[in-house]
C-alpha positions in Angstrom: -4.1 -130.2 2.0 -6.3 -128.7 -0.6 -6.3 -125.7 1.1 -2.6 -125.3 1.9 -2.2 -126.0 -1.6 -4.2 -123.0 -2.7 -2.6 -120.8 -0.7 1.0 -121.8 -1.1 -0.2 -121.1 -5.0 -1.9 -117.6 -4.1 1.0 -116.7 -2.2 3.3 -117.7 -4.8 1.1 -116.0 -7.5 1.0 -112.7 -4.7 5.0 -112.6 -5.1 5.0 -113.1 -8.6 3.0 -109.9 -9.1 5.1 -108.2 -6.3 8.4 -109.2 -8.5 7.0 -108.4 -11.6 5.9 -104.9 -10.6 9.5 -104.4 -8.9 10.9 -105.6 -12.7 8.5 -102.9 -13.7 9.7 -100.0 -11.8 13.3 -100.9 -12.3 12.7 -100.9 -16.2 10.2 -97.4 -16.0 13.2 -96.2 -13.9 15.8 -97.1 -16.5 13.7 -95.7 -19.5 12.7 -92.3 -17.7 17.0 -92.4 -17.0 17.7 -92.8 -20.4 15.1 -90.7 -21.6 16.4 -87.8 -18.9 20.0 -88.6 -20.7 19.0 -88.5 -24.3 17.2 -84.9 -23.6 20.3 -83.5 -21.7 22.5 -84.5 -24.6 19.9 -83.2 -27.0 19.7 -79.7 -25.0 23.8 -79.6 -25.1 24.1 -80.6 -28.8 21.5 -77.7 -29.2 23.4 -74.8 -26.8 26.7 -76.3 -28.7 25.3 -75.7 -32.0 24.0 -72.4 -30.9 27.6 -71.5 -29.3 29.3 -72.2 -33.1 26.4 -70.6 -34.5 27.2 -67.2 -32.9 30.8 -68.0 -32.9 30.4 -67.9 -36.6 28.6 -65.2 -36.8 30.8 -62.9 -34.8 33.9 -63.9 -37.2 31.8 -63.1 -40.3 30.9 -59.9 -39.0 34.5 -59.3 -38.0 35.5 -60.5 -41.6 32.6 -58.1 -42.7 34.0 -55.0 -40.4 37.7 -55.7 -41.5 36.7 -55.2 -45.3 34.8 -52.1 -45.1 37.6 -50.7 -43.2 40.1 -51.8 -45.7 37.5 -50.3 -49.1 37.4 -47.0 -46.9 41.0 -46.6 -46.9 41.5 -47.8 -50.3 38.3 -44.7 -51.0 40.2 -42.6 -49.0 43.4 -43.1 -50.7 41.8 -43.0 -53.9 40.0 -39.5 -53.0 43.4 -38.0 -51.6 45.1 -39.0 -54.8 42.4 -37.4 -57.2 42.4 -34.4 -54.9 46.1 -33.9 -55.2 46.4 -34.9 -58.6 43.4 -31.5 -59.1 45.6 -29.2 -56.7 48.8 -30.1 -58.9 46.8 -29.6 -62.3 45.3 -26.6 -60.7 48.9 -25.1 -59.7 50.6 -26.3 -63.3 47.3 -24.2 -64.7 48.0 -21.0 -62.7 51.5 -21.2 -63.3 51.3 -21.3 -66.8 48.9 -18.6 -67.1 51.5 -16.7 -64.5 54.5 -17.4 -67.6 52.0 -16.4 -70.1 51.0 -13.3 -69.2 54.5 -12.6 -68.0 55.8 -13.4 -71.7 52.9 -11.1 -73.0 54.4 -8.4 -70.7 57.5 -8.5 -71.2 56.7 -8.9 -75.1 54.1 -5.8 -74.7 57.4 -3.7 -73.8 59.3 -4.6 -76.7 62.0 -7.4 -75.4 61.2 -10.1 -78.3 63.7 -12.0 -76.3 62.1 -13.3 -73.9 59.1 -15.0 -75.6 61.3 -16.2 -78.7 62.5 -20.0 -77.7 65.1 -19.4 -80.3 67.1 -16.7 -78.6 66.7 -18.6 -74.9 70.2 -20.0 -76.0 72.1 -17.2 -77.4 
C-alpha cells in the first residue's frame, strides 16, 4: 500500500509538472503574441509617422516652390516696370532734345515766333 501510495504521489507530481509546463507554454505563447503585436504596432506608428513626415515635407516644399514663383513674378514685374519707366524717360529725353534743337533752328533762321511762349497765342 506503501508502494501504491508513492506512485499514485509520483504520478500525480509527474502530471503536475506536465500541467505546469503546458501553463508555461500557453503563457510564453501569449507573451511572444503580445510581444509580436506590440512590435507590429510600433513598426506602423513608425511607417505612419514617416508617411506625415514626408507628407509634410512635400507641402512645405510646395509652399516653398509656390513663393519663389510668386517673388519671381513680382521681380519680373518690378524689372518690366523700371525698364519701361527708362524707355519712356529715354523717349521724353530724345524728344525734348528733338523740340530743342528744332526751336534753335527755326530761331537760327530768324522766326522769333516759334521759340517765344508769348506769341504761341497770338
Amino acid at each position: 500500500m506503501l508502494k501504491e501510495s508513492y506512485d499514485h504521489h509520483l504520478e500525480h507530481r509527474k502530471k503536475m509538472k506536465e500541467q505546469q509546463k503546458v501553463t508555461e507554454k500557453r503563457n510564453d505563447d501569449e507573451i511572444k503574441l503580445y510581444a509580436n503585436a506590440k512590435r507590429k504596432m510600433a513598426d506602423l506608428r513608425k511607417k505612419r509617422e514617416g508617411e506625415l513626415f514626408q507628407s509634410f515635407q512635400s507641402h512645405q516644399q510646395a509652399m516653398v516652390d509656390h513663393l519663389a514663383t510668386l517673388i519671381k513674378e513680382q521681380v519680373d514685374d518690378e524689372d518690366s516696370r523700371i525698364a519701361k519707366a527708362v524707355a519712356e524717360r529715354d523717349q521724353k529725353r530724345v524728344q525734348e532734345e528733338e523740340d530743342a534743337k528744332t526751336k534753335t533752328s527755326l530761331h537760327a533762321k530768324g522766326n522769333p515766333k516759334a521759340s517765344s511762349p508769348i506769341n504761341e497765342f497770338e
